[in-house]
N, C-alpha and C positions, 0 to 999 in steps of 0.2 A: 567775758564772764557768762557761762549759760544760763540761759531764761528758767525760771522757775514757775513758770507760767507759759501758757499760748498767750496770753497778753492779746491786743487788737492786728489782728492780721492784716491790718493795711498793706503790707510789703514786707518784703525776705530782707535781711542783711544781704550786706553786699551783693545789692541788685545784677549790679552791672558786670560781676561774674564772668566770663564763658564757658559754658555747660558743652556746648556742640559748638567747636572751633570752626570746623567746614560751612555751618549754617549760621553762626556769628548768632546764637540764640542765645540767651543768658539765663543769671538766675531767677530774674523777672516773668524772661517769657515761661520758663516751665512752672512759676506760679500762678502764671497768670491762667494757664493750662488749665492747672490740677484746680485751683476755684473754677472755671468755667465748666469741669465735667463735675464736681463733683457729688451732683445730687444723684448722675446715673453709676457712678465708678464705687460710694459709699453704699449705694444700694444692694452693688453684689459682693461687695467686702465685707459688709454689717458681719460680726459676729465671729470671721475666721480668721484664724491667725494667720498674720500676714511673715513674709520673709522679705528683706530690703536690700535693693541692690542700690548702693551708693556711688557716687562719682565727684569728691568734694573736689578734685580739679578737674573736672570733666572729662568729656569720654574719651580723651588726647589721652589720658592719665590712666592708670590703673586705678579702676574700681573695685570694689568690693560686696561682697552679698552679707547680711547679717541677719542674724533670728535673734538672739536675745538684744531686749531694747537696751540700750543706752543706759549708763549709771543718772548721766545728764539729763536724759529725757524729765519733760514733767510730770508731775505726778499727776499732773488732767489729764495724762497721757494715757488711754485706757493699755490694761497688759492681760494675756492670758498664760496662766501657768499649766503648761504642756508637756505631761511627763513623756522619759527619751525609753524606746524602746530597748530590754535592754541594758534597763538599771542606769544610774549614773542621777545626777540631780534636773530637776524640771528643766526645761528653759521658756522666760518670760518672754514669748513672744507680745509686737504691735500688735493692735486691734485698730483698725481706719472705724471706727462707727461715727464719725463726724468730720465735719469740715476742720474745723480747730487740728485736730489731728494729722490729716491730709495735709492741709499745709503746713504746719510745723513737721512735717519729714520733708514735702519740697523746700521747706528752706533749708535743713540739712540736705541738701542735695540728693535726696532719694528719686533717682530717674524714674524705675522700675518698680511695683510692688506687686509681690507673686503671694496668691491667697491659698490655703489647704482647701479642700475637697469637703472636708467637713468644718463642722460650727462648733464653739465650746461649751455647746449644750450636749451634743453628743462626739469627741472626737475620733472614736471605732467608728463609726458609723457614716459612710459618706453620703452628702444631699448633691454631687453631682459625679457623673461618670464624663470621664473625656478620653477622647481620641486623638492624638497630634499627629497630621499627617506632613513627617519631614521629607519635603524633596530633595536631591542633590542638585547640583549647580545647573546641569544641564539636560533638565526634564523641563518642559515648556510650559506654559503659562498656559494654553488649551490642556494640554494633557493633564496637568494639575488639577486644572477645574474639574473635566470628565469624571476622573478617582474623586473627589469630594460629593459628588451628586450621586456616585454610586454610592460610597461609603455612607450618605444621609439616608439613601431609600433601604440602605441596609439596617440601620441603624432602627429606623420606621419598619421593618421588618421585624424586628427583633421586641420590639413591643415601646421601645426610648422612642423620645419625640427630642430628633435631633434638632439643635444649635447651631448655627454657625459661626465662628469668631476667625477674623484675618488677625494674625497673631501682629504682624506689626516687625516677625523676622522672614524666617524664608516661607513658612507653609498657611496651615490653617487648624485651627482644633473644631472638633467637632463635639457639642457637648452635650449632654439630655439631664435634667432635673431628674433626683430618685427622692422617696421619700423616707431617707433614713433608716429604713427597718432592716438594712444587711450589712453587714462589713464588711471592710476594702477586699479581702480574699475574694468572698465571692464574687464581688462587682469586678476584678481584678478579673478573673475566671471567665465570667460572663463575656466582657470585651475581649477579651485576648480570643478567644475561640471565635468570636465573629471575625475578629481581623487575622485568625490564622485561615480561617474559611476563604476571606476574599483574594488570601496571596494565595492559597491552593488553587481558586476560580483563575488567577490573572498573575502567575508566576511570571509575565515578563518585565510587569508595571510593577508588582505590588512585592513586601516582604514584609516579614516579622523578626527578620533574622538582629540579634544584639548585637553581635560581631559590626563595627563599620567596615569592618576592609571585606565582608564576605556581600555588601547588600549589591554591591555594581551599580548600576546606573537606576536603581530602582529607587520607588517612593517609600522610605519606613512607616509603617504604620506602629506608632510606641505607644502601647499600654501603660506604660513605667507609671504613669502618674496616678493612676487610682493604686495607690500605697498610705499608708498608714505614716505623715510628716513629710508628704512629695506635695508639690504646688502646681499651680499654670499662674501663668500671666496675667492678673487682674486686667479686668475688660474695663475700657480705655487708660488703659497705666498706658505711660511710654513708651520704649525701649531703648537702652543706650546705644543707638545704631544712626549714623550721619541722617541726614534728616529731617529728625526725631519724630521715624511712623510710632504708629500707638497699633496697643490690640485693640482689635472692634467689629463690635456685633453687626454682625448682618442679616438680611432675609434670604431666604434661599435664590431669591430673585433677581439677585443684586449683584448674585455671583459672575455671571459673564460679562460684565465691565467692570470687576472688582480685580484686586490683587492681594499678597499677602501685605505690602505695604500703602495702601491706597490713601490711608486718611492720618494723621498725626496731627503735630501742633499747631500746623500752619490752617487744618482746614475745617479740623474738627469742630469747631466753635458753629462754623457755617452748616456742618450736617447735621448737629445735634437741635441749630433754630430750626430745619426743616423737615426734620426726621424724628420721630420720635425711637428710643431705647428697643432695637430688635427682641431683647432678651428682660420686655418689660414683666412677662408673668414668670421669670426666675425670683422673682424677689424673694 
């Protein structure tokens, strides 16, 4: 029968789950997770509609992504109605503005939660620009690095005070805080022309090209996501990848012993006691 309530979050139903088979991590450990970040992960969720990628028999199983909440969800459940470009009826997406929230979706098995660009205070209008620099399998962990430290001094060229975030899959997003006064076009505009700049600069490394079969061995730089209901990967969400790395903020400095999967559930708890939040004045 589902809760009508968050009711006391001592513990998820059926704890002992397996979420991540190869890691033997359960429904437990990924609550135990999502309370341990979530004073830095609510921080940068507050307010934007999130999209959830499910895994109610783990990531062995097919998952699922979803935008409109749940009929079952609670009604403490905060929702924002986010008309579809396009005509067609709203959809209610989650809102994480609380712990309560947070984990009643890790108890529904939400691995992943991917936030919009913008807030429901203004949804035209985006408060962050990001960059996803996708590698292919076999571009190297130095060489990866290199294009991210050029892409940041680009980025700091450009007037954005670049971000860092190890997504947690294969690359890195690069992000900068805007202050809402333009819409996704233009910010859309804006990045794309820097990142077609640097694949004209380094057409052997870099590309912009959409086509996958035309990019070859290079690093995509994809604009896609400053769009009008496009998301990234909530910073430290999981990702339903063996494991279970997490996305996560870093400093610029932290980059040449870092990787795209460096920190997740086993380790995060110990970075976050000795590290404070890279992406503390995003809030």
């Amino acid at each position: 029968m589902p809760r009508n309530d968050t009711q006391d979050r001592a513990g998820p139903s059926n704890p002992d789950k397996v979420l991540y088979p190869q890691d033997s991590f359960r429904k437990q450990d990924v609550f135990d997770y999502y309370r341990a970040v979530s004073g830095q992960l609510i921080a940068h969720a507050r307010d934007k509609p999130v999209t959830l990628r499910r895994f109610p028999d783990g990531i062995g199983a097919e998952g699922f992504f979803q935008k409109e909440a749940s009929r079952h969800f609670p009604e403490s459940i905060p929702r924002a109605s986010v008309p579809q470009r396009g005509g067609g009826p709203p959809v209610h997406h989650v809102l994480v503005d609380d712990e309560d929230a947070l984990l009643y979706l890790a108890d529904q098995a939400c691995l992943e939660i991917h936030i919009a660009l913008s807030t429901v205070e203004d949804l035209e209008r985006p408060v962050l620009a990001v960059l996803d620099l996708d590698p292919p399998e076999d571009v190297s962990l130095a060489t990866l690095r290199d294009v991210v430290r050029t892409m940041c001094e680009r980025f700091a060229d450009e007037g954005f005070a670049p971000h860092l975030q190890a997504t947690g899959g294969k690359g890195f997003h690069i992000a900068a805080p805007l202050n809402g006064d333009h819409g996704f076009d233009e910010i859309r505009s804006q990045v794309r022309e820097l990142a077609d700049r640097a694949a004209r600069d380094d057409p052997q490394r870099l590309t912009t090209e959409q086509r996958k079969n035309k990019r070859g061995d290079r690093i995509f730089l994809d604009t896609n996501r400053n769009a009008y209901g496009q998301t990234m990967i909530a910073p430290y969400s999981l990702r339903a990848r063996p494991g279970a790395p997490a996305a996560t903020p870093l400093d610029l400095e932290e980059l040449g012993r870092a990787n795209p999967r460096s920190y997740g559930l086993s380790n995060m708890a110990r970075r976050l006691a000795q590290k404070s939040d890279p992406w503390r004045d995003l809030h």
